[in-house]
N, C-alpha and C positions, 0 to 999 in steps of 0.2 A: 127245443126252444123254451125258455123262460115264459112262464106263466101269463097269459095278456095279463094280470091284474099287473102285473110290475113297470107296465106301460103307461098307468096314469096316477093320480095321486090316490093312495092306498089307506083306507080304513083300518083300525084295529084290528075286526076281522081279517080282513086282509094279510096285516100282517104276521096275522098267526095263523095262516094257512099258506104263506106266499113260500114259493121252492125254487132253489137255485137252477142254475142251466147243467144240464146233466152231457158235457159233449161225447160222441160218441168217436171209437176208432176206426179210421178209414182204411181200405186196401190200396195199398201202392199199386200204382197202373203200370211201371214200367214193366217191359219184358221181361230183365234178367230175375228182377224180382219176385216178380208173378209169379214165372214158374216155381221160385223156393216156397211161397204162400200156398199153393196149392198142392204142394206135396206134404206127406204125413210124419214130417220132423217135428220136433217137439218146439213147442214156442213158449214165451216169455214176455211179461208186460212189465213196462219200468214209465210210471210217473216223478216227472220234476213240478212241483210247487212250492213257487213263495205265497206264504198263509195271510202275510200282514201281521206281526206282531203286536198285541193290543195295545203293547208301550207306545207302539207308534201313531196310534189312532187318534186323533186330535179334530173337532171339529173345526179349527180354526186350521191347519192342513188340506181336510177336504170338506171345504166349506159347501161343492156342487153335490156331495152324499145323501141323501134323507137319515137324517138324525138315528133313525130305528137302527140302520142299516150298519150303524159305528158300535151297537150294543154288545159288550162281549157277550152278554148272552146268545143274542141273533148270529150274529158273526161266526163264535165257535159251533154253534150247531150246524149251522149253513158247512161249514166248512167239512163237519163230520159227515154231513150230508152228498158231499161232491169227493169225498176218499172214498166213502163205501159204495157208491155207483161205479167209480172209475174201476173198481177192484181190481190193483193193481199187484201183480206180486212182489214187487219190489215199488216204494214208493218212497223219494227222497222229499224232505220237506225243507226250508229255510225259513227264515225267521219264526221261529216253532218254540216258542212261549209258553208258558204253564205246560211246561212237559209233565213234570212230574204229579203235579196236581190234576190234572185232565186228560190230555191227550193220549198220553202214553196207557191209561185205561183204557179211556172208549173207542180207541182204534185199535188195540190188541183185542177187544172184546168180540172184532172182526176176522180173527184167523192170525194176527200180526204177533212176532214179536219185535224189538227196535233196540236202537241202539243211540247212544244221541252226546254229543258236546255241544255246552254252554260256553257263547261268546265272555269272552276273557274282560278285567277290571270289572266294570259297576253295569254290565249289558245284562237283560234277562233273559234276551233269546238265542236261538242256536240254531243247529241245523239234525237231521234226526234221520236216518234210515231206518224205516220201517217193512218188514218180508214178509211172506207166508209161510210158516213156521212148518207147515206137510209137505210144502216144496223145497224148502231151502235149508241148509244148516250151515249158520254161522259158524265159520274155520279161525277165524282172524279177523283182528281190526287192530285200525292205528288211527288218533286223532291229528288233523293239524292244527297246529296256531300258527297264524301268520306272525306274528308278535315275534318268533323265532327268531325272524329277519332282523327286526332291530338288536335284538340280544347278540347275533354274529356279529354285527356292527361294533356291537362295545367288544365283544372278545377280540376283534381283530388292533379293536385303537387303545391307546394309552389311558390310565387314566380313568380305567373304569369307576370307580368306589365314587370319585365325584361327579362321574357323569350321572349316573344312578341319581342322586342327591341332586344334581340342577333340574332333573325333567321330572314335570309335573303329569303326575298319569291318574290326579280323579277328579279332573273335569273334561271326558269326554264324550258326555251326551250326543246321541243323532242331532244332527242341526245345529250345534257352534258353531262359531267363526271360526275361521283358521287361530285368529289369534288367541283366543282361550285353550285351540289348541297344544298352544305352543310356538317356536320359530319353524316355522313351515320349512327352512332351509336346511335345519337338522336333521341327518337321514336320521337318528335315531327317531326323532317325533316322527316326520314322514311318515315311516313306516309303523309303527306302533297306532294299527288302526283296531283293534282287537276285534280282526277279524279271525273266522274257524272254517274246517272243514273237516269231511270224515270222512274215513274209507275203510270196506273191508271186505272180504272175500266167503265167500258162498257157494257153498257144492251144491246142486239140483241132487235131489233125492231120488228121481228116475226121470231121464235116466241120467246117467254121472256125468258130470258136467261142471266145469270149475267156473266162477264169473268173479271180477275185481268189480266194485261200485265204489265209486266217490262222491260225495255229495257237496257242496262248498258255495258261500255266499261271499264274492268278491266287492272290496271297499266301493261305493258308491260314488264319489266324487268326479264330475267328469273332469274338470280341472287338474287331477290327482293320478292321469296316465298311468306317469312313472310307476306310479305305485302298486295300482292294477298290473299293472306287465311284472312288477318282480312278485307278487304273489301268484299269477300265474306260472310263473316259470316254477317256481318253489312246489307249487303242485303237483307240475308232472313230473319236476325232477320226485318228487316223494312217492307218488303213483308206480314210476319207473323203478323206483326202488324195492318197493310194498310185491310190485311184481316177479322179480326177480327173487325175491325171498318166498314166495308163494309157492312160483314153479318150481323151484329147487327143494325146497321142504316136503309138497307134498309131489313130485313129479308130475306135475301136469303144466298143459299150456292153459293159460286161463285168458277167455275175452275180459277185455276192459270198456266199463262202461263209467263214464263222468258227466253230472250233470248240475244243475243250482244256477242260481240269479250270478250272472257273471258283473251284470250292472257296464255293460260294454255291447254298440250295436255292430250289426253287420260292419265289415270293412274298416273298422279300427283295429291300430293297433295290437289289441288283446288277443281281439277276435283272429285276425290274421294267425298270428302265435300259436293260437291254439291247435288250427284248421293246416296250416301251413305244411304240417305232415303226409295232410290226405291226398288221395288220387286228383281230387277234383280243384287243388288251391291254386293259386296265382302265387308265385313265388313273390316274395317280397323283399327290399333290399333289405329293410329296417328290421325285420324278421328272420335273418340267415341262419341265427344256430339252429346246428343238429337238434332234433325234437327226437327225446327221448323216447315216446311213442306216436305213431302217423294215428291221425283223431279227424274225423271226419263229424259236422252235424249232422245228427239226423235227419231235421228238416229240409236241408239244404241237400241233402243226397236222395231226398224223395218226391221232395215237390217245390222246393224252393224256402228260403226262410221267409217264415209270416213278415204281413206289414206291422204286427206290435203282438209284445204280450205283455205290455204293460200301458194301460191304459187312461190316461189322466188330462184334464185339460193343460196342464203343465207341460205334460209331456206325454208322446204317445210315441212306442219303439219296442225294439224283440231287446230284450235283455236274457233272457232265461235259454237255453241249451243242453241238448241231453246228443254227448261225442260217444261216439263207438271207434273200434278199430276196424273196420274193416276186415282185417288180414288176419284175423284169428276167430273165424269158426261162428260167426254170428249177421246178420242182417237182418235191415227192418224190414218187416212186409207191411204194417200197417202203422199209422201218425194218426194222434189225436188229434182231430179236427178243432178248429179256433176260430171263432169270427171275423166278420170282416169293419171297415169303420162304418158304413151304413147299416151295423148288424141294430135292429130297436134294440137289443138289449146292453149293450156298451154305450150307449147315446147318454149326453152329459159326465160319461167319467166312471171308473170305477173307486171304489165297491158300491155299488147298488144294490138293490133287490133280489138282482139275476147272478152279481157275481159277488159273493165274500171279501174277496183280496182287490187291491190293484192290481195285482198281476193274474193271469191267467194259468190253468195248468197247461203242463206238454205233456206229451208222453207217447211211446212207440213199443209196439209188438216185435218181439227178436224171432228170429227162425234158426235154431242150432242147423249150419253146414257142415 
């Protein structure tokens, strides 16, 4: 739990002693699982966190925050503070800002090394894989840009040289209007959200063990479905692909694990698409292609998806997700545990005292089968 001082209105002191919520990982109860938990297979930890990007921190955004509490100072330590507790061996971050000036030091200085792409046009932040470096050895990586998608668009239609030249692509700040975006009815604009994502693959150093991660922050707009839906397809079809080149190059079968701010709740859409592979999904009409690989939540395979992990008087909802395959050679035994909405420490909204980000971490323990 979050320190009682973060319960009432906090002094100086205070806030130069106050310490984020440090959650811990829980053991899955169910049977089939258990039993793989309590056998002496080798296991794996994989954290998803959205950090909050400092570009995005606006006290006029989150006007319920304590002032301290939006400091890049406080913020990035807090934050360095809830990575090195979680000690995760594999930790995916999004919206992951001053990489090269910050992060990417004082979290390697932890055991890490990383890997990381910067959101595309005029964005500062990205998304970052970070591993423990005695456990893991980076084989491969391949960047996405979503942005792809528009560019197919012009190669498939006439006319390219001037379609380049009517779209305006440097005013796309978080929080425009549609219309400084552009005509929203353009798939070229549409899609040209410069969003990213990463992914790469990872041998266990003992014992051998191949693992795919993808990490990826999908466009935020709920308004903006469509959109969301063809950047995820584009994902797993590139996952699917990254796969296939993997096992064939280095002959192995490799688990896949994918995780990041999908910015999509339970039972939409995206979500469906995503899930719609695994043992556990409801079939959906609107959702019928073949999926490249069957992807199950972790959450949702263990104890159900949380009521949020994103926490805001605006809005309160699970956006974040870390999919596994099932059917190749991995299961969770244990889920990082998350609050609930009467938890004191989420009360009035995050980021507060107790949490750095708006959003929460996830994160699950794997069991090689």
């Amino acid at each position: 739990m979050c320190s009682k001082v973060c319960m009432r209105k906090m002094s100086t002191t205070d806030i130069a002693t106050a310490t984020p919520v440090y959650p811990k990982f829980i053991p899955v109860e169910q049977s089939e699982i258990t039993s793989v938990s309590k056998s002496d297979g080798f296991k794996f930890r994989l954290v998803s966190y959205n950090i909050l990007a400092q570009v995005y921190v606006k006290s006029s955004k989150f006007p319920y925050s304590p002032a301290p509490c939006l400091k890049w100072k406080a913020r990035s330590s807090a934050v360095l503070d809830v990575v090195k507790n979680l000690d995760a061996d594999i930790l995916c971050l999004q919206e992951l800002d001053e990489y090269d000036n910050f992060y990417k030091e004082k979290v390697e200085k932890h055991g890490y090394s990383s890997i990381y792409i910067k959101r595309s046009g005029r964005k500062s932040d990205g998304c970052g894989i970070f591993y423990k470096h005695k456990k893991l050895e980076l084989i491969v990586e391949e960047r996405i840009d979503y942005n792809d998608l528009a560019n197919l668009i012009l190669d498939e239609s006439s006319g390219v040289e001037q379609k380049e030249k009517s779209v305006d692509t440097n005013n796309k700040e978080q929080g425009k209007s549609q219309g400084d975006l552009g005509d929203p009815n353009d798939p070229y604009v549409r899609l040209k959200r410069d969003c990213v994502g990463i992914m790469a693959a990872f041998k266990f150093k003992n014992p051998q063990h191949y693992v795919i991660v993808a990490n990826t922050h999908i466009y935020w707009d709920p308004e903006w479905a469509d959109v969301k839906l063809a950047q995820v397809k584009y994902l797993l079809s590139r996952v699917a692909q990254f796969k296939k080149m993997v096992s064939e190059k280095f002959e192995c079968t490799p688990s896949v694990l994918i995780a990041g701010d999908f910015n999509s709740v339970p039972g939409d859409k995206v979500y469906e698409y995503l899930v719609s592979g695994g043992p556990m999904a409801v079939p959906s009409p609107e959702c019928s292609e073949d999926m490249a690989i069957p992807l199950c939540s972790v959450y949702a395979y263990t104890r159900g998806e949380p009521p949020f992990t994103n926490f805001t008087p605006g809005f309160t909802g699970t956006l974040d997700y870390i999919l596994f395959s099932p059917s190749e050679g991995i299961k969770p035994v244990s889920y990082l545990e998350l609050p609930v909405a009467e938890s004191a420490d989420v009360k009035g909204g995050l980021p507060n005292y107790c949490h750095p980000s708006d959003h929460l971490p996830i994160g699950a323990e794997f069991a090689v089968v």
